[in-house]
C-alpha positions, 0 to 999 in steps of 0.5 A, spaced: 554 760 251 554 758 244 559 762 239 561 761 231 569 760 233 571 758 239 578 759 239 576 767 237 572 767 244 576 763 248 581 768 246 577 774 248 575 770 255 582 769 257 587 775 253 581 780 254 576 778 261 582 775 265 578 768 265 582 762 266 580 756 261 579 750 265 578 746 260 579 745 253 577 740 247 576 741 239 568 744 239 568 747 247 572 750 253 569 752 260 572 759 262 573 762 270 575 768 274 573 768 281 567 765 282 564 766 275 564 760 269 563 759 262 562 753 258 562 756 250 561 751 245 562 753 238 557 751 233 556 753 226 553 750 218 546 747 219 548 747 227 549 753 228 544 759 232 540 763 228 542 770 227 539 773 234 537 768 238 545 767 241 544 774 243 543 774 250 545 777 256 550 774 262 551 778 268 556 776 274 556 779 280 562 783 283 564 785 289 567 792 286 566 793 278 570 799 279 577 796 281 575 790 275 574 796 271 580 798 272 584 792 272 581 790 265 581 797 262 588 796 259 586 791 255 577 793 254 581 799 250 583 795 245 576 793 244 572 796 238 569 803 240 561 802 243 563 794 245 564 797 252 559 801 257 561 804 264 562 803 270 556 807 270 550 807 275 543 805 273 536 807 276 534 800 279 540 800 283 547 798 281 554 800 278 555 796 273 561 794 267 557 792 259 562 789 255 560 785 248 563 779 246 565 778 239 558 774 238 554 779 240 553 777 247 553 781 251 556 781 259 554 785 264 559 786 271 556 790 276 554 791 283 549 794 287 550 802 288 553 804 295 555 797 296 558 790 294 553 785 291 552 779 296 557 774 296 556 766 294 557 762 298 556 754 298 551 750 301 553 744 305 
């Protein structure tokens, strides 16, 4: 995911989304909760992304985005007003959690509805 400040996302990662940083040098760190990664990269000046194009979505699939939600709700609340969406159900068949990231990505938290989401398992 690349970012214009890697301290600012870091920090949302870990103090917002209960991420773990693994990892961490001067201009990237790999963030991770349960079976879900990050690496960030910051970049900026002639190197950075064009506005629009470090838009994009990362989804994670969980076994209950209701109890994620309630265990991060305390700490979403201190987010700005619309950078966090649901739990709610959608028409294809999942519950899921939306929440914007300070660069603009977005993540998606969900499962499907009336159930868990599938659990990943290693291949040997």
């Amino acid at each position: 995911m690349m970012v214009r400040d890697i301290n600012r996302a870091e920090s949302f990662f870990t103090a917002i989304l209960g991420f773990e940083t693994l990892v961490r040098y001067p201009d990237h760190a790999y963030v991770h909760r349960e079976t879900a990664g990050f690496r960030i990269w910051e970049q900026t000046g002639k190197d950075a992304a064009p506005p629009g194009t470090c838009r994009f979505a990362y989804y994670i699939d969980v076994r209950d985005v209701d109890r994620l939600y309630a265990e991060l709700k305390p700490k979403l609340d201190t987010l700005p007003k619309g950078d966090v969406h649901g739990p709610a159900n959608k028409p294809y068949g999942r519950r899921e959690l939306l929440v914007l990231a300070p660069d603009g990505n977005l993540l998606a938290f969900g499962q499907a509805i009336g159930g868990t989401s599938p659990e990943v398992h290693a291949h040997d």
